[in-house]
C-alpha angles and dihedrals in degrees: 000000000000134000141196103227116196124201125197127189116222106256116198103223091059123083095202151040099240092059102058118094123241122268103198142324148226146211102211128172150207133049129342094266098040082052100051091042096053091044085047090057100040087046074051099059094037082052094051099040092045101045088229145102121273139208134185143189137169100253121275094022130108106214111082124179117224138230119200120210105276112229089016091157103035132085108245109209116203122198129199120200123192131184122211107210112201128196107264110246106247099236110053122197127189122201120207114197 
């Protein structure tokens, strides 16, 4: 079976789901089930990356699942690491003490 998934992002200045636009979808296939898992865990990652609530639905349909934001209420710390790589001198000396 296959099946078109919409997602939609919560947008502030609707009052309702059905007025939001659609973010992105989705052509998604297997059964029922396989279908509903793998639209779960991408509503999970647009939930996560845009800091918003998500729902989905297979197209033309009413009833739409929700995602909440995961880590609303926590603090996320990114680090950046970077690495400054500097020519070698060309006579190396090691010191043993």
């Amino acid at each position: 079976m296959q099946e078109t998934v919409e997602f939609k992002i919560r947008v502030p200045e609707t009052d309702c789901w059905e007025d939001a636009p659609v973010y992105t979808s989705k052509a998604l296939s297997g059964t029922t089930e396989e279908i509903a898992a793998e639209a779960e865990e991408i509503a999970e990652g647009i939930a996560f990356s845009k800091h918003s609530e998500v729902r989905w639905n297979c197209e033309g349909q009413r009833q739409g699942h929700y995602v909440d934001e995961i880590f609303a209420d926590e603090e996320v710390i990114v680090r950046e690491e970077r690495i400054l790589l500097l020519p070698a001198p060309e006579d190396i000396e090691a010191a043993v003490q």
